[in-house]
SEVORO-235424 format. One line per 4 residues: number of its first residue (from 1); their letters; for each residue x, z, y of C-alpha. Coordinates in steps of 0.1 Angstrom, whole numbers. Example, Ala and Ser with C-alpha at 12.3 -4.5 7.8 and 13.67 -1.06 7.14 Angstrom:
BEGIN
1) AS) 123:78:-45 ~ 137:71:-11;
This chain:
BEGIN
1) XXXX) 318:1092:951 ~ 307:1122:933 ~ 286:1122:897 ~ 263:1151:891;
5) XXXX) 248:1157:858 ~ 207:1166:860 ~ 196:1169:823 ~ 211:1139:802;
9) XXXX) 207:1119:830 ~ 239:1109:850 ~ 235:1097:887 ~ 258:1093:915;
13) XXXX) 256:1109:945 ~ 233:1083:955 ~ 211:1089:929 ~ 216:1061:909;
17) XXXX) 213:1063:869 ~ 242:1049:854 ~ 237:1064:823 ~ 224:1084:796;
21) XXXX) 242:1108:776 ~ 221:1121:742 ~ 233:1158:727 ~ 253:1182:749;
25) XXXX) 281:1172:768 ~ 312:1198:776 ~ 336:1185:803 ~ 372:1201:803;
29) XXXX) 393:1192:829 ~ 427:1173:823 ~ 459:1192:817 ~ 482:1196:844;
33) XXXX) 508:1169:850 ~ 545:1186:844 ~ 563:1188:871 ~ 593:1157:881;
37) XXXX) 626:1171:868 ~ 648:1178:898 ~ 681:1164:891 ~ 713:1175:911;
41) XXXX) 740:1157:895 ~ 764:1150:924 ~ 803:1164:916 ~ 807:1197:946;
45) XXXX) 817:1188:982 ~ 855:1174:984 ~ 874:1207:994 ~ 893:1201:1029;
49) XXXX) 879:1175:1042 ~ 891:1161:1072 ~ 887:1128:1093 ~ 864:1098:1089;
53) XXXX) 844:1106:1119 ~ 833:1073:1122 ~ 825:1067:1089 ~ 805:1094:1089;
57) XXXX) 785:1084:1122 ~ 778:1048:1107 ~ 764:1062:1074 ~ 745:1085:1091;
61) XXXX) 731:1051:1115 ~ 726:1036:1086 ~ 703:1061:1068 ~ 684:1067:1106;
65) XXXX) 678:1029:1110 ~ 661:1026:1074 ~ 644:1056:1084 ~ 626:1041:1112;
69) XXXX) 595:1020:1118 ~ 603:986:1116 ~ 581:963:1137 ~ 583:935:1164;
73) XXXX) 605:961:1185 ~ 639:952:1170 ~ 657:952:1199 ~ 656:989:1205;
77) XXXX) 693:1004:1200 ~ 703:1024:1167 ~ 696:1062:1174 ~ 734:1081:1173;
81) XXXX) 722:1105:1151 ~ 701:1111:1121 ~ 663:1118:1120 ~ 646:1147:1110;
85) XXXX) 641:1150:1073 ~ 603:1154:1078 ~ 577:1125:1077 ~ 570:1097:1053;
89) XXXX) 586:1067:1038 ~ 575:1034:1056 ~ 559:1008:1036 ~ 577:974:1031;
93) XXXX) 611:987:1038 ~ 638:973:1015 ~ 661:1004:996 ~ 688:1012:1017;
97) XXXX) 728:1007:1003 ~ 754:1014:1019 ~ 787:1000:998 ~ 817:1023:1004;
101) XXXX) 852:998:1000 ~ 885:1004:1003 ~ 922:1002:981 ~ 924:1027:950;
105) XXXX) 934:1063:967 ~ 918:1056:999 ~ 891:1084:997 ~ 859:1068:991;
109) XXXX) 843:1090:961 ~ 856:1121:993 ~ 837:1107:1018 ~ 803:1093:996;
113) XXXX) 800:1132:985 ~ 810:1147:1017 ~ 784:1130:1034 ~ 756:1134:1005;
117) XXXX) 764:1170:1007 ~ 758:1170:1046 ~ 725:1155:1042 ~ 707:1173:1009;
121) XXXX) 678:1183:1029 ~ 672:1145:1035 ~ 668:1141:996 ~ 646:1169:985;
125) XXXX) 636:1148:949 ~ 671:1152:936 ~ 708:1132:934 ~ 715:1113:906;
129) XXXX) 753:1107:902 ~ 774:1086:879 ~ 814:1072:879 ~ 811:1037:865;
133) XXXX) 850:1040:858 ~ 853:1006:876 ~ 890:1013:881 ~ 899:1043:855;
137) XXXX) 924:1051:829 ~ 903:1044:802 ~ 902:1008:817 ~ 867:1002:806;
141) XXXX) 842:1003:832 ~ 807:1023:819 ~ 779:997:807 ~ 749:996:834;
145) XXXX) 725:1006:800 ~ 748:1038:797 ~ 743:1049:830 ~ 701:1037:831;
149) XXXX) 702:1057:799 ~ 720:1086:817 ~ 696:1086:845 ~ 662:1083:822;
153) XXXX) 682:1115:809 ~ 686:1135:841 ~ 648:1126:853 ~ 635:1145:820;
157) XXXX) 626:1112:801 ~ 623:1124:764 ~ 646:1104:738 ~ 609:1086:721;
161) XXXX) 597:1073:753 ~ 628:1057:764 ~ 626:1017:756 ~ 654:1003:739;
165) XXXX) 658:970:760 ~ 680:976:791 ~ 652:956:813 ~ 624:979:800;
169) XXXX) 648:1012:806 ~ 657:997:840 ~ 618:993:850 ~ 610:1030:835;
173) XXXX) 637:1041:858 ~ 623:1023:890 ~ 591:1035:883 ~ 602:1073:879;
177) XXXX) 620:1071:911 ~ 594:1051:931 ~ 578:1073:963 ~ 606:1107:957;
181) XXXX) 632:1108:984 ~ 664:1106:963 ~ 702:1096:969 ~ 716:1076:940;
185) XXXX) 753:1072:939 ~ 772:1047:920 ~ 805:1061:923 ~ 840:1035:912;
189) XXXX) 820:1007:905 ~ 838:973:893 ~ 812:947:900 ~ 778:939:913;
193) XXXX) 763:934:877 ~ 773:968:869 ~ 752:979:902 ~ 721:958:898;
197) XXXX) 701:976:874 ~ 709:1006:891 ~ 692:1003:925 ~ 656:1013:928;
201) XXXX) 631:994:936 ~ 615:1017:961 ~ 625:1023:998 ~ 621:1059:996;
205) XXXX) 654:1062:977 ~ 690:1057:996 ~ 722:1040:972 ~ 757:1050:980;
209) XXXX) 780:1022:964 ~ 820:1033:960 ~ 843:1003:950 ~ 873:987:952;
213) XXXX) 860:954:953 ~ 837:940:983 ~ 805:931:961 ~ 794:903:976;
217) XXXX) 762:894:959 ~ 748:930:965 ~ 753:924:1001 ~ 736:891:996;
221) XXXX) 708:894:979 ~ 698:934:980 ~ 716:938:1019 ~ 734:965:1014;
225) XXXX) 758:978:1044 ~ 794:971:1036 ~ 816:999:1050 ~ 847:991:1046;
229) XXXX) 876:1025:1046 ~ 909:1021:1059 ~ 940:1042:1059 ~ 936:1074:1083;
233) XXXX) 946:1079:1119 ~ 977:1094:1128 ~ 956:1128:1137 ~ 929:1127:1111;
237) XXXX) 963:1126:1086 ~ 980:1154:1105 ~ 943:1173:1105 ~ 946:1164:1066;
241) XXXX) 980:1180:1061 ~ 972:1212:1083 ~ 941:1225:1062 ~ 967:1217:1031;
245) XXXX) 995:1233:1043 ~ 984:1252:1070 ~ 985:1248:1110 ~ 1017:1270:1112;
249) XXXX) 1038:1252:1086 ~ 1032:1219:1106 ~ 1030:1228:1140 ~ 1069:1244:1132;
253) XXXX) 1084:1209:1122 ~ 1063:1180:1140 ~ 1090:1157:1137 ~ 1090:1160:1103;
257) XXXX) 1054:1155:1095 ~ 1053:1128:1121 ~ 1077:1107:1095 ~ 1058:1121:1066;
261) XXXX) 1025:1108:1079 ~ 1046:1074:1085 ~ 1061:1072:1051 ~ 1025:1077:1037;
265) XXXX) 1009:1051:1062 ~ 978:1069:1068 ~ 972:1064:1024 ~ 948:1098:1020;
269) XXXX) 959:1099:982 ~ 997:1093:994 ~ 992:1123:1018 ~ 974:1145:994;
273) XXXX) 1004:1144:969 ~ 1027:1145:998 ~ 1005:1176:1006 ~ 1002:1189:971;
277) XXXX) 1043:1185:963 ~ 1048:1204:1000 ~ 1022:1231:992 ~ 1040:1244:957;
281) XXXX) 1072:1244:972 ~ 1066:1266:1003 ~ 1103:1276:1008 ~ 1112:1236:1015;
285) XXXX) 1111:1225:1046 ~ 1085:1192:1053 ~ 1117:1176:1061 ~ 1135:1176:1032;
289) XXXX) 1101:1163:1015 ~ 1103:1136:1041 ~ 1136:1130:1029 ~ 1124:1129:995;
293) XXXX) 1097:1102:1002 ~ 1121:1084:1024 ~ 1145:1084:994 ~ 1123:1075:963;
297) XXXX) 1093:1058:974 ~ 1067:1051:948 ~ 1087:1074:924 ~ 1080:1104:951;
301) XXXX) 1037:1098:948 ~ 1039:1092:906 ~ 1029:1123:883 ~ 1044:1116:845;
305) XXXX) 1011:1138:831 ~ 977:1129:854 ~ 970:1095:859 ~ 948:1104:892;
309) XXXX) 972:1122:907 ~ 999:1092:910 ~ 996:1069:933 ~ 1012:1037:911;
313) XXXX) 988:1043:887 ~ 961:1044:905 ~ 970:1013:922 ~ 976:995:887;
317) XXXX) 939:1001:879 ~ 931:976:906 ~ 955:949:887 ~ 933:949:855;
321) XXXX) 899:930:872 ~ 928:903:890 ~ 931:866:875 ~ 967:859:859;
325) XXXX) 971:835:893 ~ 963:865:915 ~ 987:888:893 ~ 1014:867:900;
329) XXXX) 1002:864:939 ~ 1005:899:942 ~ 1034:904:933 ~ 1052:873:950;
333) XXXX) 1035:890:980 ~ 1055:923:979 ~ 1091:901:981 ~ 1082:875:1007;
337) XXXX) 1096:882:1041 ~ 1079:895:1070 ~ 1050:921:1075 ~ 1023:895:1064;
341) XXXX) 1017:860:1055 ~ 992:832:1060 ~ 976:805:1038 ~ 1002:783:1042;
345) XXXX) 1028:808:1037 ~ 1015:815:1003 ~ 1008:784:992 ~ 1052:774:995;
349) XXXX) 1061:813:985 ~ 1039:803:951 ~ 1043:766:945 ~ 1000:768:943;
353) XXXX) 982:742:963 ~ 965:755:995 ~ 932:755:983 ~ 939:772:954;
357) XXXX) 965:796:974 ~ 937:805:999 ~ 913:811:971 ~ 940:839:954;
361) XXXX) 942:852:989 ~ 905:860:988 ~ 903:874:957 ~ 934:898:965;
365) XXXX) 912:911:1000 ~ 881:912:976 ~ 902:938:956 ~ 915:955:992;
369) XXXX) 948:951:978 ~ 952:923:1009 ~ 931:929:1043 ~ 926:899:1065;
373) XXXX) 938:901:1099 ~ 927:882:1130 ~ 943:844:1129 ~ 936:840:1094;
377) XXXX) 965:867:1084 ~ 970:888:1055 ~ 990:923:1051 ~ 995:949:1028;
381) XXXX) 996:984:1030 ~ 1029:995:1031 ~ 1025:1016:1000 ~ 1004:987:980;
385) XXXX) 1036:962:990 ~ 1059:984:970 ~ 1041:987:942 ~ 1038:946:949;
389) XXXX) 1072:946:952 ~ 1081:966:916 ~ 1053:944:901 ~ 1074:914:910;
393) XXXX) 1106:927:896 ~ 1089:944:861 ~ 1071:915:856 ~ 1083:883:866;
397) XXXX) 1119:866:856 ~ 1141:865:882 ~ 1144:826:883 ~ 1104:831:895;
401) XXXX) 1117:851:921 ~ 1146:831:931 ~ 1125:801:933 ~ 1093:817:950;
405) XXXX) 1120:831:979 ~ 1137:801:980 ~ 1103:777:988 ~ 1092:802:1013;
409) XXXX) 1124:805:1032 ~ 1124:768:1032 ~ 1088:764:1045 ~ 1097:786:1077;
413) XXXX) 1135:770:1086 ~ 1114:734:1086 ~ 1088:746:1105 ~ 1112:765:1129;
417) XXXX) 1131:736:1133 ~ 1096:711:1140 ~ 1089:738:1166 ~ 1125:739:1182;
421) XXXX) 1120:700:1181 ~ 1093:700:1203 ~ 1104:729:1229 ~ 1136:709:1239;
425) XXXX) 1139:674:1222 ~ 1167:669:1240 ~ 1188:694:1220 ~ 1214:681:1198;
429) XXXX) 1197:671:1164 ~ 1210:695:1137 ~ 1195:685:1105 ~ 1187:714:1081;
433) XXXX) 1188:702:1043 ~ 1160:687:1025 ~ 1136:714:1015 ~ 1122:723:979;
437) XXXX) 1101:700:961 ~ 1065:704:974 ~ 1076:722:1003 ~ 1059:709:1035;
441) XXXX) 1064:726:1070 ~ 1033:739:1089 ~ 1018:709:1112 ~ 1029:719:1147;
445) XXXX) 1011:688:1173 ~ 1025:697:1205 ~ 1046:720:1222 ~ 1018:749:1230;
449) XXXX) 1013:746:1190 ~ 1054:751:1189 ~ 1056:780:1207 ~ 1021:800:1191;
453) XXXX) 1030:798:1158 ~ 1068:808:1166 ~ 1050:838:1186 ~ 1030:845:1155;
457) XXXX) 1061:837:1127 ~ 1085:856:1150 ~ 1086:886:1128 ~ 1085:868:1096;
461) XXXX) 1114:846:1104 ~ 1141:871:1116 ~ 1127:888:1081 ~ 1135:855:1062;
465) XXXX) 1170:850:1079 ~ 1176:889:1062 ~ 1163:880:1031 ~ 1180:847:1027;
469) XXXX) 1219:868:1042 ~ 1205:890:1009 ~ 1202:863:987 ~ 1234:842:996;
473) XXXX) 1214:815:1013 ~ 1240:809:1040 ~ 1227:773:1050 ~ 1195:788:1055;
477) XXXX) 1206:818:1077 ~ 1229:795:1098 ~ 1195:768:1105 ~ 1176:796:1117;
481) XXXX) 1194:812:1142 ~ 1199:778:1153 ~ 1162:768:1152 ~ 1155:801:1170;
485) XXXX) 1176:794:1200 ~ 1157:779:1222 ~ 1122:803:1212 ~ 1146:835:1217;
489) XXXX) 1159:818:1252 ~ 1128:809:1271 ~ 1109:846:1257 ~ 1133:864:1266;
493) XXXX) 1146:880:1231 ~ 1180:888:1239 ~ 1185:915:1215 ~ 1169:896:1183;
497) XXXX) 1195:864:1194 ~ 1224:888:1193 ~ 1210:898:1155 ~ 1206:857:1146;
501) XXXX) 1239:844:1159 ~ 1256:878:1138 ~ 1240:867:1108 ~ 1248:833:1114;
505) XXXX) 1282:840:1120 ~ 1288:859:1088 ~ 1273:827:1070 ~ 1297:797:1091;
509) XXXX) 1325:817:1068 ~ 1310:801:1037 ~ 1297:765:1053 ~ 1322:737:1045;
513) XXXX) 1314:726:1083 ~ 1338:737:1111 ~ 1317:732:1138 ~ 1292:755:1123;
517) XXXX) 1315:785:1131 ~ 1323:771:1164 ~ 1287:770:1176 ~ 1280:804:1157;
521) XXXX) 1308:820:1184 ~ 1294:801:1211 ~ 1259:810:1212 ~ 1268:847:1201;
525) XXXX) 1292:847:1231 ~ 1263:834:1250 ~ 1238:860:1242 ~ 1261:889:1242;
529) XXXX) 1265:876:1280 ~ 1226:876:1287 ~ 1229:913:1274 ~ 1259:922:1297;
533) XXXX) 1281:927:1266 ~ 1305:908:1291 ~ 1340:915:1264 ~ 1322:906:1238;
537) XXXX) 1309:869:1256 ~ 1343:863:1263 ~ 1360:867:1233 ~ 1336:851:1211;
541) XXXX) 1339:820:1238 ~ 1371:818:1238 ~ 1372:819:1199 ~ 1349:789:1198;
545) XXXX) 1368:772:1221 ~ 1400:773:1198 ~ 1381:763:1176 ~ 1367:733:1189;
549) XXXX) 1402:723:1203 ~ 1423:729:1168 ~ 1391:705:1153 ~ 1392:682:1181;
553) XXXX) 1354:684:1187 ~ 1352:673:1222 ~ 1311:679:1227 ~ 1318:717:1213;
557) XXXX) 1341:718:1241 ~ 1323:705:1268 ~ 1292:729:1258 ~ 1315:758:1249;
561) XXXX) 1332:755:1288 ~ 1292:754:1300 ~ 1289:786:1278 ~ 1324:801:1296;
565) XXXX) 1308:793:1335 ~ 1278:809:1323 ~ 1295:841:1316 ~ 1320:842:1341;
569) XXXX) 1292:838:1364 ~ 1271:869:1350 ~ 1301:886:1354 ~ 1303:880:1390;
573) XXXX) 1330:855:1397 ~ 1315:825:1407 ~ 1348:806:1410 ~ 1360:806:1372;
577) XXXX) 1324:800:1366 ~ 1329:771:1386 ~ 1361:762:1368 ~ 1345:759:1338;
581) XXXX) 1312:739:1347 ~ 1341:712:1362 ~ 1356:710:1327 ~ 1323:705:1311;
585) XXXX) 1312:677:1339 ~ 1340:659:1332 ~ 1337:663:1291 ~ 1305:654:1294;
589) XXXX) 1306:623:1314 ~ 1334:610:1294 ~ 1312:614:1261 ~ 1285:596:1276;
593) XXXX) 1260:624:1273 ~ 1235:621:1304 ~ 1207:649:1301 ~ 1240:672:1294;
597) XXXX) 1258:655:1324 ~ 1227:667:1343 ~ 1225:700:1331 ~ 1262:703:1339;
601) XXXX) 1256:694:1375 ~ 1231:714:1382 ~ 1248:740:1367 ~ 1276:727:1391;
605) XXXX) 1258:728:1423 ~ 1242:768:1416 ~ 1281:779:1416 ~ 1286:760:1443;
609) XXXX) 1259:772:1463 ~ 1267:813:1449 ~ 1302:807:1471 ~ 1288:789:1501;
613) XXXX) 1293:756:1493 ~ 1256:748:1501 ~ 1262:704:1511 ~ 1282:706:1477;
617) XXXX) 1255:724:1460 ~ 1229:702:1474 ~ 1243:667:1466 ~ 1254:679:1426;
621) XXXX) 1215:695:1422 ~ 1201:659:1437 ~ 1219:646:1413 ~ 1209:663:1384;
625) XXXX) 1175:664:1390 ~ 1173:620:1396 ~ 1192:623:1362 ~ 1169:649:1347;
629) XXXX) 1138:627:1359 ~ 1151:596:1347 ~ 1154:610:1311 ~ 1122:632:1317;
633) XXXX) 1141:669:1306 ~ 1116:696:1317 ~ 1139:717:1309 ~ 1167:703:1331;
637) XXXX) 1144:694:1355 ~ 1129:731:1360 ~ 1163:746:1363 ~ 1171:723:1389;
641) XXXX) 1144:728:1412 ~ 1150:764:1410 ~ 1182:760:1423 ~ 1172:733:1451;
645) XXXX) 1150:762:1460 ~ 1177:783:1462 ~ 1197:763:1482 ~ 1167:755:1507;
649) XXXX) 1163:792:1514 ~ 1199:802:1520 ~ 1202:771:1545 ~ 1173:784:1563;
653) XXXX) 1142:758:1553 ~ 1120:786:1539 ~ 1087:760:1536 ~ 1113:736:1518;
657) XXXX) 1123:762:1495 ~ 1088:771:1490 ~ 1082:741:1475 ~ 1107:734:1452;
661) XXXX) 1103:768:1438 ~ 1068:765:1425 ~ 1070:736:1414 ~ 1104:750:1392;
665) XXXX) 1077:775:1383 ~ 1052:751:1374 ~ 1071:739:1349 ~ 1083:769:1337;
669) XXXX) 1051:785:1326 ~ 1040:748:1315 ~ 1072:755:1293 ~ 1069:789:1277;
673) XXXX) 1097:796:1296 ~ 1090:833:1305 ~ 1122:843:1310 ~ 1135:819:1334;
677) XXXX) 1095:823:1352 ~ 1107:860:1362 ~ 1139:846:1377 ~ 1120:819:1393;
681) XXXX) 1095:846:1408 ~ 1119:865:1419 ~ 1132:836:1438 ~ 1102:830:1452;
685) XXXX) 1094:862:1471 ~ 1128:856:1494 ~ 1113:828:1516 ~ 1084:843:1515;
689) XXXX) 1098:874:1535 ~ 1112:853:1556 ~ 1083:835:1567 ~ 1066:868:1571;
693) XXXX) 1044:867:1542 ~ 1049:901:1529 ~ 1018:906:1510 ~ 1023:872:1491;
697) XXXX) 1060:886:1486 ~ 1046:919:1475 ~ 1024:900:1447 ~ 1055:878:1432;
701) XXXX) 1078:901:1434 ~ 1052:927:1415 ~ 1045:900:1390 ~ 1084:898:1386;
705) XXXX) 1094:933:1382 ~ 1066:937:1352 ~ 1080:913:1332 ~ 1119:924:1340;
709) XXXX) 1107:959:1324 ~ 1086:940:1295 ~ 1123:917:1289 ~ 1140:946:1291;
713) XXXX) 1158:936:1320 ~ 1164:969:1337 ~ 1187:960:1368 ~ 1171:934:1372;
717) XXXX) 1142:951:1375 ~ 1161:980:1400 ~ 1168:954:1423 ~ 1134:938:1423;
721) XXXX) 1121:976:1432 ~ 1146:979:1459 ~ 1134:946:1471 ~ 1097:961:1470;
725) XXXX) 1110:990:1486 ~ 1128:973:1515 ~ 1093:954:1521 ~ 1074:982:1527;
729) XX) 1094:995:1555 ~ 1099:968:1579;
């Protein structure tokens, strides 16, 4: 509609009156509206910066996908790449915020700005920047009306016209901002209050979000995009310390910067000093800065004068926001065993109940001082452990730590020893002692329970056996390797049982029990043998069995002579092996020890049946397996039919054999038992080749030689190759 003025007579352009105006009338038209104030407050582009690829990608995903139309079409894939700057807003689209997180150091002020300053053409209305010192040296975070009042500032608001209530400043703000295309980024924030009052209210704007801690209610309630940053790849860190240093100076020592980029872990702020100490001395070599790292730890990343520029303190700043309860956690954290923990873990290593421990837990990956991993487990940097671990020792009394170790070693030797229960109940029962007060073991329910959560501990407990030879807790290092046994037997870990029973060893010398040294021998002498340390098996088997003779311990006789046929056997003389296993059937049949009588015979009729004595082999292994049934051993029974297989095949019944291998192999892999499963295989393929089933032979005996080479096993896996070979050429 248009007015026109005829006279003093006012009409529209449809020539209605709608009004009469008496004496003359001067229209001036309204002043111009000033022009928005620009503002372009973001700090300049990081200098170098390398990496974060895919960080970058998903913010840019992130800013397309707002960007887009948003209709009933939701099923229509993210576009790869971001869209033109060019074309409106679209209505009803929420604000877009993507919330940057990571540990202090990580580089997520590096890459909020590197990717605003990639994309200023998408925000032609202006930045608007501010550091909420969340985590800061001045230790108090900036007040959300401080920052509102800064950005009324930086939009041209004049001091009279800005409201004194925060609410009133906060809708001025919004309504300033509403319709331009501006990127707003709230840089080291603490917490989602501080945020809040920030975000505007109108979808033309985009909100980048750095902090330390994941702030959950502005994912719930305003949907912002949690990115979460994590430590750099091996190449984005050597990209890193190439533009720092220069391509030359690394490519001339890689080994060198390999174990640099190690000893930093990926950290970008731990490389960047690394970088920065490397890059003023350029006549030392990046190995002798290695060295240096290698050396002093923490002390190498600290800087007496710049708070930034040390990696402790910047990790401290995270400790000021934590509960006492999660101070303490944290702490306990960097001296418990092992390369992470779990719920229950914690809850013995602290003394807290599990709710309570699983709630500290939490709080700690809220902070990215913990991230969870799959299985419900938590792990530290390696960098944020040591400044966990000279947290512990600055700030809590030793008898703290002593005790904190001390429930936690506890709470893995009972559940090892539940677990070794339930793999081979038919073991000798070796009681640990009683554990700490409050100290419950995990709940293990069956065997396939057992063996997962000794898969998933295995790590952890050869740590706690270390940390308990450290400590003087000799019981505790003796009880593992012995609760261990059985796990590191049927997986195959010969090396790690070498390490137990050497620890253990050490330990018998201050355990009031003789028979504790005696069995330490044994076993050791045992696993040397698995390893082909053949000298070493025999002597430490002959020193148990002095030892059980001068203590009169008959049962550590009979099993140490088992041990001794065992060995000689591996060493290739099948008739002291059979010597031995004679000594040990008798032992054992005089103690009255069935499942061991059966073990013994089997073990009678294989050495046997190695020197020809197949109607010798074959009546001791019948034996032993009616013996093994009777008193439903698994174990025993497995081992038998194995060698019944054997037997079968070397007397020429090939379908016989057939049979009583897979069903030893049935119960093998219904056992864990990996490492007797590759024997078994290998077994397996023979009377198949005889029968003239090579490709059935071809698949065992493939299946056999890959997990020889994952055991280890290397001529065992030479002669499983040959085997192949031999097949393929008849």
């Amino acid at each position: 509609m248009t007015t026109n003025i005829h006279g003093d007579v006012i009409a529209t352009d449809h020539g209605a009156a709608v009004g009469v105006v008496h004496g003359n009338l001067n229209l001036h038209p309204p002043p111009p509206r000033p022009a928005p104030t620009i503002p372009r407050q973001l700090p300049a582009a990081p200098g170098l910066f390398t990496g974060r690829t895919t960080e970058l990608s998903r913010l840019d995903r992130a800013l397309t996908h707002a960007a887009a139309p948003q209709g009933p079409s939701t099923d229509t894939p993210e576009p790869t790449t971001a869209a033109p700057a060019s074309g409106p807003a679209h209505v009803g689209m929420t604000v877009l915020v993507s919330a940057i997180g990571g540990a202090g150091g990580i580089g997520k002020t590096w890459l909020a700005l590197a990717w605003a300053h990639r994309h200023l053409e998408r925000f032609p209305d202006g930045q608007l920047f501010v550091d909420l010192h969340g985590f800061s040296p001045t230790g108090e975070p900036v007040q959300p009306a401080t920052a509102v009042r800064g950005f009324l500032d930086a939009l041209g608001v004049e001091a009279n016209r800005i409201p004194t209530d925060l609410d009133a400043q906060a809708a001025l703000y919004r309504s300033l901002v509403a319709g331009r295309r501006m990127l707003i980024v709230l840089d080291n924030a603490a917490t989602s209050d501080q945020v809040a009052p920030l975000l505007p209210g109108s979808p033309s704007c985009t909100v980048l979000v750095t902090g330390r801690h994941r702030l959950a209610s502005l994912i719930d309630r305003h949907g912002a995009r949690h990115l979460p940053l994590d430590v750099l790849s091996p190449e984005e860190a050597r990209d890193l310390l190439a533009a720092r240093l220069g391509a030359d100076r690394v490519a001339a020592e890689p080994e060198a910067v390999d174990e640099l980029i190690r000893l930093c872990g990926g950290h970008p702020l731990a490389l960047s000093i690394t970088a920065r100490t490397a890059g003023t001395r350029p006549d030392v070599a990046p190995a002798e800065t290695a060295a240096e790292l290698r050396d002093l730890g923490l002390e190498a990343l600290d800087h007496d004068t710049d708070p930034a520029a040390s990696l402790p303190t910047v990790l401290s700043w995270s400790l000021r926001h934590l509960t006492d309860t999660q101070r303490t956690v944290f702490a306990l954290l960097g001296i418990a065993p092992g390369p992470d923990t779990t719920p229950p873990a914690t809850a013995a290593l602290t003394g807290l109940p599990d709710p309570l421990a699983r709630r500290a837990l939490s709080g700690l990956e809220n902070a990215s001082l913990l991230e969870r991993r799959p299985d419900g487990r938590y792990a530290m940097h390696d960098l944020v452990r040591r400044y966990a671990t000279d947290t512990a020792h600055t700030t809590l009394p030793e008898e703290v730590r002593d005790a904190a170790l001390t429930r936690v070693e506890d709470f893995h030797l009972h559940s090892a020893h539940a677990a070794d229960r339930l793999l081979w109940p038919h073991r000798p029962l070796v009681r640990p002692e009683p554990p700490a007060p409050g100290v419950h073991p995990h709940p293990l329910p069956d065997t396939d329970a057992a063996l997962a959560w000794l898969d998933a501990e295995h790590a952890t407990l050869l740590a706690t056996q270390r940390t308990a030879a450290t400590l003087g807790h000799h019981h505790t290092v003796w009880h593992l390797a012995w609760n261990l046994h059985t796990f590191h037997l049927r997986r195959g870990h010969r090396h790690e049982a070498i390490t137990t029973w050497q620890a253990a060893l050490r330990a018998a010398d201050h355990l009031p029990d003789p028979a504790t040294r005696s069995r330490a021998h044994r076993f050791l002498g045992r696993a040397c043998s698995r390893l082909g340390l053949h000298d070493q098996a025999t002597t430490h088997l002959e020193r148990a069995l002095d030892l059980a003779l001068r203590y009169h311990a008959p049962t550590e006789q009979a099993h140490t002579h088992r041990a001794l046929a065992f060995a000689w056997e591996r060493r290739g003389d099948a008739r002291q092996a059979l010597l031995h296993a004679n000594h040990a059937l008798a032992l054992f049949r005089a103690l009255d020890l069935p499942v061991w009588e059966a073990d013994i015979l089997n073990a009678v009729g294989w050495y046997a049946a190695r020197l020809g004595r197949f109607d010798t082999a074959r009546e001791h292994c019948q034996a032993a397996l009616t013996l093994n049934r009777h008193h439903r051993d698994p174990v025993g029974e497995a081992g038998t039919l194995d060698s019944l297989g054997y037997i079968a095949h070397h007397t020429g019944d090939h379908h016989q054999a057939l049979d009583y291998y897979h069903s030893a192999l049935a119960l093998f892999r219904g056992l864990g038992n990996t490492y007797e499963v590759t024997d078994t295989l290998d077994g397996v393929g023979h009377p198949l080749a005889a029968l003239g089933q090579h490709e059935q032979a071809r698949t065992v005996w493939r299946e056999a030689l890959r997990l020889y080479r994952d055991q280890g096993r290397d001529a065992d896996a030479e002669r499983v190759q040959r085997q192949l070979d031999d097949l393929n050429h008849t």
